[in-house]
Backbone as CSV, one residue per row, in Angstrom:
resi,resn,N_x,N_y,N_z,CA_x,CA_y,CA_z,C_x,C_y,C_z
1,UNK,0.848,-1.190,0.000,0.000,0.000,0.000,0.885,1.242,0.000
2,UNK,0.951,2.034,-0.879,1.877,3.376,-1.231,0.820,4.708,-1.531
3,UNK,1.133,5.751,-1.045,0.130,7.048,-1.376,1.315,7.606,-2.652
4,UNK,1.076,8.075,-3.563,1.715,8.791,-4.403,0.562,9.687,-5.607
5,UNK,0.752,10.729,-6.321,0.402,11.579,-7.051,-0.257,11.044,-8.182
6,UNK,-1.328,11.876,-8.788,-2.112,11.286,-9.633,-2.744,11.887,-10.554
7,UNK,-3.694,11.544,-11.666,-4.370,12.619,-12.606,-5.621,11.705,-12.670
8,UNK,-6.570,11.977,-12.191,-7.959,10.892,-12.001,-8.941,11.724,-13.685
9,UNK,-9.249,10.660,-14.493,-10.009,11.197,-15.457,-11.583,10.118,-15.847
10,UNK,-12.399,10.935,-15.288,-13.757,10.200,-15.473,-14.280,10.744,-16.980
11,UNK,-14.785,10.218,-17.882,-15.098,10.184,-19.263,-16.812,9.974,-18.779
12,UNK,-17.414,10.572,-18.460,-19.161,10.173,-18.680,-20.109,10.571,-19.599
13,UNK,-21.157,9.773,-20.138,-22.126,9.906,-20.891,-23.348,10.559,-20.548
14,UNK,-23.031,11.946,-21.102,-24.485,12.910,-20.561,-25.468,11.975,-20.963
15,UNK,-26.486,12.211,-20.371,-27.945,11.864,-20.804,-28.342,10.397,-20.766
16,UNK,-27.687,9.533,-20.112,-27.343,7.627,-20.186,-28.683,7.172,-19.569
17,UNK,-28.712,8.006,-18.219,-30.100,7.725,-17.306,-31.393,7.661,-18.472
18,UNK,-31.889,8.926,-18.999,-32.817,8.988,-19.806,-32.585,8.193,-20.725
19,UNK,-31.980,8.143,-21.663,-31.653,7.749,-22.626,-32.312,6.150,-22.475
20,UNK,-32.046,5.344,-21.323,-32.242,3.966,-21.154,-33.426,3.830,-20.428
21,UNK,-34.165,4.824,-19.850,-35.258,5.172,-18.949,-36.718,5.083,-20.523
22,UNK,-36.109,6.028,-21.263,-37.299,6.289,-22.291,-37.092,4.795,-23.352
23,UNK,-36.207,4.072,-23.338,-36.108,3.090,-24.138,-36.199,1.667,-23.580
24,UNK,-37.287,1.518,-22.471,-36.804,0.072,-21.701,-37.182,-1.063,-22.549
25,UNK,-37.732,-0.867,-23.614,-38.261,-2.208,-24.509,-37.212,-2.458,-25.206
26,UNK,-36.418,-1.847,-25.674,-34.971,-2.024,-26.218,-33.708,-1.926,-25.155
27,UNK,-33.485,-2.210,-23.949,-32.811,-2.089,-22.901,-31.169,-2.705,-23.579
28,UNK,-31.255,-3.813,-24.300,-29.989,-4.576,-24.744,-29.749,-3.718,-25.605
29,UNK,-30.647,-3.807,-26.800,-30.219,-2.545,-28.038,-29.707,-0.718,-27.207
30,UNK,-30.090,-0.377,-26.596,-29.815,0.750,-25.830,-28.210,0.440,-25.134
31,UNK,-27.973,-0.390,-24.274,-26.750,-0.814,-23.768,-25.583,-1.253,-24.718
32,UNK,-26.083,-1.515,-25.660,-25.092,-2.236,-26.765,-24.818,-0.786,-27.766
33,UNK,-25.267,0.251,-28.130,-25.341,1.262,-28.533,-24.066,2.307,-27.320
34,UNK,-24.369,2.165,-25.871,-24.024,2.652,-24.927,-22.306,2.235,-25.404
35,UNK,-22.341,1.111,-25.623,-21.416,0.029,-25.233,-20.501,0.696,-26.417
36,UNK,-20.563,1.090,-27.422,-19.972,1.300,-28.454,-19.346,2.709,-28.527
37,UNK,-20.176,3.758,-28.033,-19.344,4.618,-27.968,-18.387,4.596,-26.625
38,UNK,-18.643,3.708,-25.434,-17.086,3.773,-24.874,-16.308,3.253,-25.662
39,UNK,-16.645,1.847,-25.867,-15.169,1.453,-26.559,-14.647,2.241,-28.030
40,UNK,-15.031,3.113,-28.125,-14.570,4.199,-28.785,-13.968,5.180,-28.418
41,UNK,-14.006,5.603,-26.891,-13.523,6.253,-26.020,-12.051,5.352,-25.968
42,UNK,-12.378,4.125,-25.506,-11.058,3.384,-24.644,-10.319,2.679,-26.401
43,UNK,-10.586,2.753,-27.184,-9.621,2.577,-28.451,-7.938,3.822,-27.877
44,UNK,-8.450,4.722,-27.473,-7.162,5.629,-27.489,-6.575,5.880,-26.024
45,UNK,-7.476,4.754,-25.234,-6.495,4.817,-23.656,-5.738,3.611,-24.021
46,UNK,-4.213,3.877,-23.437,-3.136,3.592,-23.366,-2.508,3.595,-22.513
47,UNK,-1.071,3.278,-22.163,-0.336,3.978,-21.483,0.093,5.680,-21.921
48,UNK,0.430,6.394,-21.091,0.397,6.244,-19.249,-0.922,6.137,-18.700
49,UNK,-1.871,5.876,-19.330,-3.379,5.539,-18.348,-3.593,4.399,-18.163
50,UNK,-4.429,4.341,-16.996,-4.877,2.856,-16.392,-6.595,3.391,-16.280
51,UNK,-6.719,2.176,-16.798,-8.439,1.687,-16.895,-8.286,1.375,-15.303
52,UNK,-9.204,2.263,-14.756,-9.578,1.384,-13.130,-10.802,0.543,-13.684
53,UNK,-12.163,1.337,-14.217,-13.228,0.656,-13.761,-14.194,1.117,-15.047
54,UNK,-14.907,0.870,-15.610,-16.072,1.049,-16.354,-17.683,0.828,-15.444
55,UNK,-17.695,2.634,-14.861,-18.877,2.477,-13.804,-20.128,2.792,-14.941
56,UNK,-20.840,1.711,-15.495,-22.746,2.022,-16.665,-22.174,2.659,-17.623
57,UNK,-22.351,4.029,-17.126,-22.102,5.340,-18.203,-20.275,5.854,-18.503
58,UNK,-20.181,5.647,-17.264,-18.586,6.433,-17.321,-17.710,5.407,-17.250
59,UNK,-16.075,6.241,-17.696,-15.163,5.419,-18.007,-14.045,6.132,-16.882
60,UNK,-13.414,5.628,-15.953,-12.926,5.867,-14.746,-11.218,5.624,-15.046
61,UNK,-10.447,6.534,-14.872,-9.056,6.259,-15.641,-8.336,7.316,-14.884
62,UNK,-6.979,6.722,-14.539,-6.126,7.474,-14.086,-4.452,7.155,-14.315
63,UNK,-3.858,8.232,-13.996,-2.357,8.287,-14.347,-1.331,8.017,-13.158
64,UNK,-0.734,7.453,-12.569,-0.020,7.313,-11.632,1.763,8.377,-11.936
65,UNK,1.929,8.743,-11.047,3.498,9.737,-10.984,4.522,8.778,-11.231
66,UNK,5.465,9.073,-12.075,6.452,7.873,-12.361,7.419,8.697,-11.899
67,UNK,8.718,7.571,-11.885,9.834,7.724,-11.064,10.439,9.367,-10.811
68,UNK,9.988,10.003,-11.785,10.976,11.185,-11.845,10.172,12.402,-12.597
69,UNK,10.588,13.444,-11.364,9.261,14.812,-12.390,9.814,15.335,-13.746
70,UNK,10.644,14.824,-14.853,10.877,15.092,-15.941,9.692,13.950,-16.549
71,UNK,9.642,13.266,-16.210,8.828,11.963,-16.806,7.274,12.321,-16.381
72,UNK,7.127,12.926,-15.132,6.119,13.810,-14.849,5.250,14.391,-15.860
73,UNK,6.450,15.098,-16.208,6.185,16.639,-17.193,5.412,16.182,-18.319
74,UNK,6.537,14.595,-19.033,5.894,14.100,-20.325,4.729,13.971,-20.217
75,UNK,4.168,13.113,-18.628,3.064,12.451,-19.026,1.530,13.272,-19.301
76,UNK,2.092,14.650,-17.995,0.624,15.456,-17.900,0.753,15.867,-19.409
77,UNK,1.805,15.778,-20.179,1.484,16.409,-21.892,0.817,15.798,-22.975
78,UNK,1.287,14.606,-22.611,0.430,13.311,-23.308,-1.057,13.328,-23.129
79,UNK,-0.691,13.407,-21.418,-2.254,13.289,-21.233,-3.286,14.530,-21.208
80,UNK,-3.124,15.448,-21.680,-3.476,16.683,-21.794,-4.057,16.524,-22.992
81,UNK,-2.742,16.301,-24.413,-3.205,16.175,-25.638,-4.251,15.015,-26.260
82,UNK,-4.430,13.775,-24.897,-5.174,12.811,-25.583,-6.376,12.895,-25.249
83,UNK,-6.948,14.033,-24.108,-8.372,14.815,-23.889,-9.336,14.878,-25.017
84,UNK,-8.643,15.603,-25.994,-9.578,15.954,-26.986,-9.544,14.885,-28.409
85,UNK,-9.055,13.720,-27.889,-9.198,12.500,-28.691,-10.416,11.559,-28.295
86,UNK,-10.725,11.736,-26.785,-11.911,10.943,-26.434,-12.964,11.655,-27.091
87,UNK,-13.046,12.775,-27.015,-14.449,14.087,-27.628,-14.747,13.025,-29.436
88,UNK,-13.433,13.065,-29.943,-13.244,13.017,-31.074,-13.925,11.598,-31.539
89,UNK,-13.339,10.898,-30.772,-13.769,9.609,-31.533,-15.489,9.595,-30.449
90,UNK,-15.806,10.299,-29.389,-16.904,9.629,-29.028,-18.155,10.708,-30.512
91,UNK,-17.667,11.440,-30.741,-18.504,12.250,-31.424,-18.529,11.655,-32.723
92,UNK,-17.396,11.224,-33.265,-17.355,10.185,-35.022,-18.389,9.365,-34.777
93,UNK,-17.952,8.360,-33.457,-18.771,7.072,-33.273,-20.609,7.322,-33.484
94,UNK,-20.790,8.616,-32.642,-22.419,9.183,-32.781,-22.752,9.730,-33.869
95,UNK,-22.159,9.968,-34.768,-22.505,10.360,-36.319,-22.671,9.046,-37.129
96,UNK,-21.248,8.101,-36.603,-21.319,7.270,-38.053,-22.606,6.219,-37.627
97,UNK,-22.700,6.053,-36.697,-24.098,5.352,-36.055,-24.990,5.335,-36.473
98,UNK,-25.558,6.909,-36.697,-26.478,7.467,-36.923,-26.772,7.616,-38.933
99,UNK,-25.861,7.332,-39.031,-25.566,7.870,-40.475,-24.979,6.228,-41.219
100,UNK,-24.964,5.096,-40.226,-24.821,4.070,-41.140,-26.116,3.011,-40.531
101,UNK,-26.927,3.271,-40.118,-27.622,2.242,-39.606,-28.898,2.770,-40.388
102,UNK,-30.073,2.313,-40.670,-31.277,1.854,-41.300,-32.419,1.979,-40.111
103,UNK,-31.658,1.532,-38.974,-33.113,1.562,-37.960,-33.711,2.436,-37.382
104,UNK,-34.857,2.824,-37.192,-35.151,3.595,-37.270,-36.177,3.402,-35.433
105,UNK,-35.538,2.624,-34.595,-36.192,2.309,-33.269,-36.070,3.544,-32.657
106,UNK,-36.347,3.761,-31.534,-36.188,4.774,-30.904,-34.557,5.288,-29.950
107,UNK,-34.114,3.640,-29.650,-32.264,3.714,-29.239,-31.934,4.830,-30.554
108,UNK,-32.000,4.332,-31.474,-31.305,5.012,-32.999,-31.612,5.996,-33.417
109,UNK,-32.896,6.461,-33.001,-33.368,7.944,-33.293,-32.720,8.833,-32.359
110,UNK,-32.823,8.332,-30.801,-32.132,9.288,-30.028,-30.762,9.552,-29.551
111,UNK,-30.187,8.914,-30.238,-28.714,8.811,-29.644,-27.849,10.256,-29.928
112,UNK,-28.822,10.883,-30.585,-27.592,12.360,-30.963,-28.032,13.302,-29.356
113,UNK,-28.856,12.920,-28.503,-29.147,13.384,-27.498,-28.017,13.260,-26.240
114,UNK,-27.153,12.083,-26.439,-26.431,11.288,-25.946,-24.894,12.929,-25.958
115,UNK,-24.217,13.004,-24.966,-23.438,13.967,-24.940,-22.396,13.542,-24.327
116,UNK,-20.810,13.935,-24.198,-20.205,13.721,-23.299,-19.567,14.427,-22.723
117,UNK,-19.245,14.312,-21.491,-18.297,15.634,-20.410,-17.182,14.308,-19.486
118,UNK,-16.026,15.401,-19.836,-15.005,14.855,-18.893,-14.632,15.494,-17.762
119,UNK,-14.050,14.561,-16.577,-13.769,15.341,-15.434,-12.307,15.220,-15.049
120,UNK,-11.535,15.990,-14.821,-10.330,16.067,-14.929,-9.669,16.200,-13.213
121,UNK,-8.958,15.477,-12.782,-8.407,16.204,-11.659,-6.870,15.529,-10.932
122,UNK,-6.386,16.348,-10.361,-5.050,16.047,-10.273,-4.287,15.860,-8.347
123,UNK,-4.431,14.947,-7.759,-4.326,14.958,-6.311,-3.520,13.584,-5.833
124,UNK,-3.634,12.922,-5.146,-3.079,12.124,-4.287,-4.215,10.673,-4.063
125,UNK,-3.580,9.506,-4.096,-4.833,8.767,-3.577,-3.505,7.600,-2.878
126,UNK,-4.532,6.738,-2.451,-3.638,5.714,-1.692,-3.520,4.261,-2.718
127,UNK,-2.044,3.953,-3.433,-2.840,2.704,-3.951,-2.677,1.341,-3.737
128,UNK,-3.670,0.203,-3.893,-3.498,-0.856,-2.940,-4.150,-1.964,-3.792
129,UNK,-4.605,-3.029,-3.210,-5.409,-4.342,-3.800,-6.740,-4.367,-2.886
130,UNK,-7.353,-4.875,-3.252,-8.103,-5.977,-3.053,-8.597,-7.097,-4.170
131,UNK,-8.677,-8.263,-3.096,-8.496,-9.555,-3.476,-8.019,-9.676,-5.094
132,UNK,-7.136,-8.868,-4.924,-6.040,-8.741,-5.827,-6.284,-8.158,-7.123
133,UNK,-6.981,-7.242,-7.285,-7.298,-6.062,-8.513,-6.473,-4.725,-7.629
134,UNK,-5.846,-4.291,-8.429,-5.504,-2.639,-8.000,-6.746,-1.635,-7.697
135,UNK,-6.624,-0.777,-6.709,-7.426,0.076,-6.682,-6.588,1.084,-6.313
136,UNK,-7.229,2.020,-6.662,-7.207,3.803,-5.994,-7.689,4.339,-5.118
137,UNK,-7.647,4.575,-3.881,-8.705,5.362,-3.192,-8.163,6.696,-2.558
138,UNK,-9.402,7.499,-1.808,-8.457,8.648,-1.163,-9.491,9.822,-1.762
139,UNK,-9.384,10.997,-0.943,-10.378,11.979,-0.791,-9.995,12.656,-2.000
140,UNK,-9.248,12.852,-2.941,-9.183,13.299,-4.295,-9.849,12.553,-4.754
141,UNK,-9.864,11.343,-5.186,-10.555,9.890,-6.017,-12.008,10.000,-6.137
142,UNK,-12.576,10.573,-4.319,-13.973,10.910,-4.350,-14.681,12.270,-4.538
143,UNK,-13.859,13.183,-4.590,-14.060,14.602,-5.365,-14.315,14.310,-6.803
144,UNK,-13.236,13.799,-7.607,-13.914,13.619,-9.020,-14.811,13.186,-9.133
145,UNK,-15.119,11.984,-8.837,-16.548,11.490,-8.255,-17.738,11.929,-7.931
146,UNK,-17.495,13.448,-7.015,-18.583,13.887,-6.899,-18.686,14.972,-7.980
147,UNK,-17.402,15.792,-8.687,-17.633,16.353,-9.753,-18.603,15.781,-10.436
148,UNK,-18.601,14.695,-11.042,-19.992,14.293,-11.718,-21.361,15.044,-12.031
149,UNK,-21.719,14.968,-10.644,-23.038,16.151,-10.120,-22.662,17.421,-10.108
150,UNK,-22.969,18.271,-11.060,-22.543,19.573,-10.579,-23.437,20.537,-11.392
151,UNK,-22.920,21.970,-11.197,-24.269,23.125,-11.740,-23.559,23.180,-13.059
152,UNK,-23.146,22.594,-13.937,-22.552,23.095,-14.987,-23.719,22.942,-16.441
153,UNK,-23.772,23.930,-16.735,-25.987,24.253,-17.869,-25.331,23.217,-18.896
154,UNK,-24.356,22.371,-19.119,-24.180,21.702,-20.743,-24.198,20.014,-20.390
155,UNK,-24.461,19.349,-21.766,-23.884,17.914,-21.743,-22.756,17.542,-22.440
156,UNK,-22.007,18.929,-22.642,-20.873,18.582,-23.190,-19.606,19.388,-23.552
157,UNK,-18.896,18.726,-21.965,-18.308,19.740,-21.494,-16.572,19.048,-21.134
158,UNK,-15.535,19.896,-20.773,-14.473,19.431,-20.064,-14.090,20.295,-19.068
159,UNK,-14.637,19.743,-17.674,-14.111,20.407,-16.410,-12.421,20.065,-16.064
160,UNK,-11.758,20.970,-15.580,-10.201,20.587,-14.998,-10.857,21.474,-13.455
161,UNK,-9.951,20.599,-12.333,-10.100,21.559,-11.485,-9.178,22.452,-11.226
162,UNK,-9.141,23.302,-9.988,-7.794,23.813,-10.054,-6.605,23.396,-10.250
163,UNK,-6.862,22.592,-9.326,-5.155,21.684,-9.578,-4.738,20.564,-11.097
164,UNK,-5.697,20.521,-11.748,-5.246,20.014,-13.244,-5.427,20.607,-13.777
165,UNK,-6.325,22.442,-13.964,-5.663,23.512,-14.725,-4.287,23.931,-14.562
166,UNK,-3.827,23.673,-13.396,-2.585,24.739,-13.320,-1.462,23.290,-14.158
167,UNK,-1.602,22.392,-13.970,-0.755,21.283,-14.360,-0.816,21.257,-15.565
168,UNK,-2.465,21.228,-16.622,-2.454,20.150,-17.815,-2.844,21.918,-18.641
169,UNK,-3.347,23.207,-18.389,-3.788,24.129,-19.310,-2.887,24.617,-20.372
170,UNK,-1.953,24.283,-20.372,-0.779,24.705,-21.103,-0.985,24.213,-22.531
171,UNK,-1.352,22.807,-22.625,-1.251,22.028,-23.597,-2.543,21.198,-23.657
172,UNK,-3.266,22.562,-23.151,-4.641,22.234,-24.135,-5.234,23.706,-24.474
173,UNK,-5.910,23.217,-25.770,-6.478,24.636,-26.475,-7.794,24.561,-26.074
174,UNK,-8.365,26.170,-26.539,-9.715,26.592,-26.471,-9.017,27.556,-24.704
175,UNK,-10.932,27.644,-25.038,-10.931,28.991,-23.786,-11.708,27.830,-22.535
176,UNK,-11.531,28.174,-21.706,-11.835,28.177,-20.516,-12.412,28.959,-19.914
177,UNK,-13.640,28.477,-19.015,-14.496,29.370,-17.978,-14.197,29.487,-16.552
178,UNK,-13.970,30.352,-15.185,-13.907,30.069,-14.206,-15.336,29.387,-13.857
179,UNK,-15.368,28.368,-12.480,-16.131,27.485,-12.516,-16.059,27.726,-10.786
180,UNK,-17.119,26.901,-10.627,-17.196,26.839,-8.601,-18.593,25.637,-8.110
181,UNK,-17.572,24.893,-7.328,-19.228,23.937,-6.904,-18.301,24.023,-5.363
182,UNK,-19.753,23.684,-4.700,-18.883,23.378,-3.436,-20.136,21.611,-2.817
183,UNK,-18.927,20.953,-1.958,-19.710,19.885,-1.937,-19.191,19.512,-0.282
184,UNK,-19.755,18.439,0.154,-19.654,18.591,1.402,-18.668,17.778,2.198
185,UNK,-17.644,18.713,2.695,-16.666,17.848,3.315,-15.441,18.754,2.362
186,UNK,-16.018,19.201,1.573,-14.566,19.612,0.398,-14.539,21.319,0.601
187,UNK,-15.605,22.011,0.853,-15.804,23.104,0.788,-16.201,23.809,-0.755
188,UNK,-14.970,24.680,-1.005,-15.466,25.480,-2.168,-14.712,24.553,-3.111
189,UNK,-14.878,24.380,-3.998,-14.158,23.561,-5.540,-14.028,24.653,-6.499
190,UNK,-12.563,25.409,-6.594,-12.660,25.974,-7.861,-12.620,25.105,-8.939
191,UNK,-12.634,25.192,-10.480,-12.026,24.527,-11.407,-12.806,25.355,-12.765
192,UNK,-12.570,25.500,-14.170,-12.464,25.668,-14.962,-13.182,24.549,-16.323
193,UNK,-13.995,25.544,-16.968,-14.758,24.728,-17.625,-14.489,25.334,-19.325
194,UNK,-14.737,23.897,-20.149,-14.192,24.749,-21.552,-15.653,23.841,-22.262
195,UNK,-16.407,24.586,-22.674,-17.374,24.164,-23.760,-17.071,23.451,-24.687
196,UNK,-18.345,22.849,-25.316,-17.864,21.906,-26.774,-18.541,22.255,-27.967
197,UNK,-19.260,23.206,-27.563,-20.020,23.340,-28.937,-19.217,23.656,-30.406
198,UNK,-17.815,24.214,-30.579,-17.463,24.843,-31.956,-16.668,23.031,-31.991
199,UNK,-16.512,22.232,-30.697,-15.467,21.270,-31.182,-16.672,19.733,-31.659
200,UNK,-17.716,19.926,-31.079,-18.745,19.450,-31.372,-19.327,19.481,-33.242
201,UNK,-19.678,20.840,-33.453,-19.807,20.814,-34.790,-18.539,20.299,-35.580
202,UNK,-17.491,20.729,-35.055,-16.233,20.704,-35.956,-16.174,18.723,-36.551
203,UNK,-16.242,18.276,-35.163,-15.916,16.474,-35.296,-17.114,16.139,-36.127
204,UNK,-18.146,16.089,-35.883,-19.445,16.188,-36.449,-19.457,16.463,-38.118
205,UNK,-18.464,17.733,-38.434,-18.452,18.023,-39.947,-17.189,16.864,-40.665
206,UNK,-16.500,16.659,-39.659,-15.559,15.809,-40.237,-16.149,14.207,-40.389
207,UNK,-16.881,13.917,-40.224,-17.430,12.189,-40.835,-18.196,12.899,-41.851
208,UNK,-18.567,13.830,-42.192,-19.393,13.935,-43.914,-18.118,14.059,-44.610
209,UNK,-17.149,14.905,-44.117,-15.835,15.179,-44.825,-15.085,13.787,-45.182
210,UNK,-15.110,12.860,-44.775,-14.634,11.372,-45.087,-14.618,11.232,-46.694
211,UNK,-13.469,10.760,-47.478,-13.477,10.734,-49.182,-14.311,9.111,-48.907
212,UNK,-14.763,8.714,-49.852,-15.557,7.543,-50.150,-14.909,6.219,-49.627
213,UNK,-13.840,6.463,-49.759,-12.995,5.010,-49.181,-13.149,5.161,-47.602
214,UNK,-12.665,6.296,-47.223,-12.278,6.052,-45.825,-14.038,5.949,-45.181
215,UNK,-15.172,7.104,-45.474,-16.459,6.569,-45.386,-17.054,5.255,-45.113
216,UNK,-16.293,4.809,-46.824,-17.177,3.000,-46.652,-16.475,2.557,-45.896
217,UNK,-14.496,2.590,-45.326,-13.858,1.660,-44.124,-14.605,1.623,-42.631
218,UNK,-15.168,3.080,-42.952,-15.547,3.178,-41.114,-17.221,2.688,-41.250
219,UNK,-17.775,2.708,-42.173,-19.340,2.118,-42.220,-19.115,0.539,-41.972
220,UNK,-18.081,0.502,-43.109,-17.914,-1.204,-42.450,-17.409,-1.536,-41.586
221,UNK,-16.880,-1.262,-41.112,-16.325,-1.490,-39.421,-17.482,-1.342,-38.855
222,UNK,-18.198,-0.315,-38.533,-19.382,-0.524,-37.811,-20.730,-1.173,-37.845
223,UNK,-20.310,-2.077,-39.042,-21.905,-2.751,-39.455,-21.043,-4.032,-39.459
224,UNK,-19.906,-4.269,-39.264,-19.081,-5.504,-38.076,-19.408,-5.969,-37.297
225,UNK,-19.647,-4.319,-36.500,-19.429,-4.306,-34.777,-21.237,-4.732,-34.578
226,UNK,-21.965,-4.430,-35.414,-23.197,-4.568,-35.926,-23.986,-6.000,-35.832
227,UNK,-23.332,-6.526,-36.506,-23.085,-7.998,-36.646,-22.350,-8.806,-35.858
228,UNK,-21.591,-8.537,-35.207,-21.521,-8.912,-34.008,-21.875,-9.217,-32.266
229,UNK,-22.731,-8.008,-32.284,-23.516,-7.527,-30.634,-24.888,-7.569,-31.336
230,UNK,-25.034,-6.339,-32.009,-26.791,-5.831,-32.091,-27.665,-6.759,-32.406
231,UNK,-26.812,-7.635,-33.628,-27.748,-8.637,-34.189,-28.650,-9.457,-33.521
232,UNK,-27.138,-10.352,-32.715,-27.766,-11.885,-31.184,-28.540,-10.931,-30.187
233,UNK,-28.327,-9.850,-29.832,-29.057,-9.006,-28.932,-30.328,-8.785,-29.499
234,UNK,-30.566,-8.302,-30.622,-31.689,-8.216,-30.873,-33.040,-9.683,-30.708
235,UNK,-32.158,-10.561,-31.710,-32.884,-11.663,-31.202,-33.304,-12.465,-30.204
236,UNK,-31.997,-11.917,-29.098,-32.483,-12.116,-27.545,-33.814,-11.607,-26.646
237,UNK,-33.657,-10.498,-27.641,-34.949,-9.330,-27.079,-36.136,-9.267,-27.373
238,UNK,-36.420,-10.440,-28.618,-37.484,-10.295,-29.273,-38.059,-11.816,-28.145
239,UNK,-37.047,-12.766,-28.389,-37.265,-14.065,-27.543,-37.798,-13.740,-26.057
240,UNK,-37.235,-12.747,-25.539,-37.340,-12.489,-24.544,-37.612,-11.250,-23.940
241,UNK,-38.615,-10.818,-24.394,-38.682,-9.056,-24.367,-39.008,-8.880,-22.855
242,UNK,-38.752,-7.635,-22.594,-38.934,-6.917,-21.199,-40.118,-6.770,-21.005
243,UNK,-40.994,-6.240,-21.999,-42.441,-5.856,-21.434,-43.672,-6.415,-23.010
244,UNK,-44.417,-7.723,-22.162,-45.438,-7.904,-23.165,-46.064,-7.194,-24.344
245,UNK,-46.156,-7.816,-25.416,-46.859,-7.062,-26.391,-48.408,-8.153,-26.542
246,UNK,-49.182,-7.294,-27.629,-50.110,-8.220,-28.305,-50.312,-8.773,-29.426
């Protein structure tokens, strides 16, 4: 058991609750939809990140301090610049979805409702096992955590708090908002918020921008991934639906 320095990054899916609330007759098709834009998210986690946990909606990931603060330096840069790679591919994944599939259920109609916000933060945790998985814990670990909940008006957003603005702002673009929640036990929470809307349209214009080849590579890849989950799921659902029909 060792306490050492950290960069905790939660990846969550605005709107997941509703989203699966208004669709319970399709609950598998809804989850399997869910399911696709993380692993579109986690295509570009790597090292220096560690997957802790995949909590429903969110994707729970953090950086541990390596031997030496030059190696430090690299990593908050890396990991700074690979921020706006999760936006990227979770926003392709919700276009090409939408733009290669035929169905017309209600999972598939609503998924452009579907948003994402990251939570960024940079502190201390303790790290250890149980029954032999690594964990993280420690009163930073549960601040990001409670970041989650907060007054911020968007579904699609990237909070840093103070302490991973002053670390990671360097080597990331766009503007930034001052920000403030306070929660209990923590007091006041400054941190800094940067909108998505111009980076939103931007990713968004880039899957029409696709030349015909690269288009049909990524349609077929996803009518793969298609044929692989949605299909047996579907037929699971029909065999076995959630709520009677006549």
């Amino acid at each position: 058991m060792q306490q050492d320095k950290l960069i905790v990054i939660l990846a969550d899916i605005s709107g997941y609750t509703r989203f699966m609330l208004e669709n319970r007759t399709s609950a598998v098709h809804g989850q399997l939809c869910i399911n696709s834009l993380i692993e579109a998210i986690l295509e570009h986690v790597n090292i220096p990140l560690t997957l802790q946990e995949i909590e429903g909606d969110a994707v729970f990931l953090y950086a541990r301090h390596p031997d030496t603060e030059a190696n430090w330096a690299t990593m908050v840069q890396e990991i700074s610049e690979k921020l706006d790679k999760f936006f990227e591919a979770f926003i392709a994944q919700l276009g090409l979805t939408a733009e290669s599939t035929p169905c017309g259920c209600a999972i598939c109609r609503n998924g452009d409702k579907l948003g994402l916000k990251i939570i960024v933060h940079a502190g201390e945790a303790v790290f250890h096992e149980v029954a032999g998985r690594p964990q993280v814990s420690g009163p930073d670990v549960i601040l990001a955590h409670r970041l989650l909940k907060n007054s911020v008006d968007s579904n699609e957003y990237l909070l840093l708090t103070e302490n991973a603005f002053q670390l990671m702002a360097a080597h990331i673009e766009g503007k930034f908002e001052a920000h403030e929640e306070s929660y209990e036990g923590f007091d006041r929470v400054r941190a800094h918020v940067r909108f998505l809307d111009g980076e939103v349209l931007a990713a968004r214009d880039a899957v029409y921008q696709l030349n015909d080849n690269e288009r049909q590579e990524a349609v077929d890849s996803y009518l793969g991934w298609v044929e692989r989950h949605i299909k047996p799921a579907a037929v699971q659902q029909m065999r076995s639906p959630i709520r009677g029909f006549s």
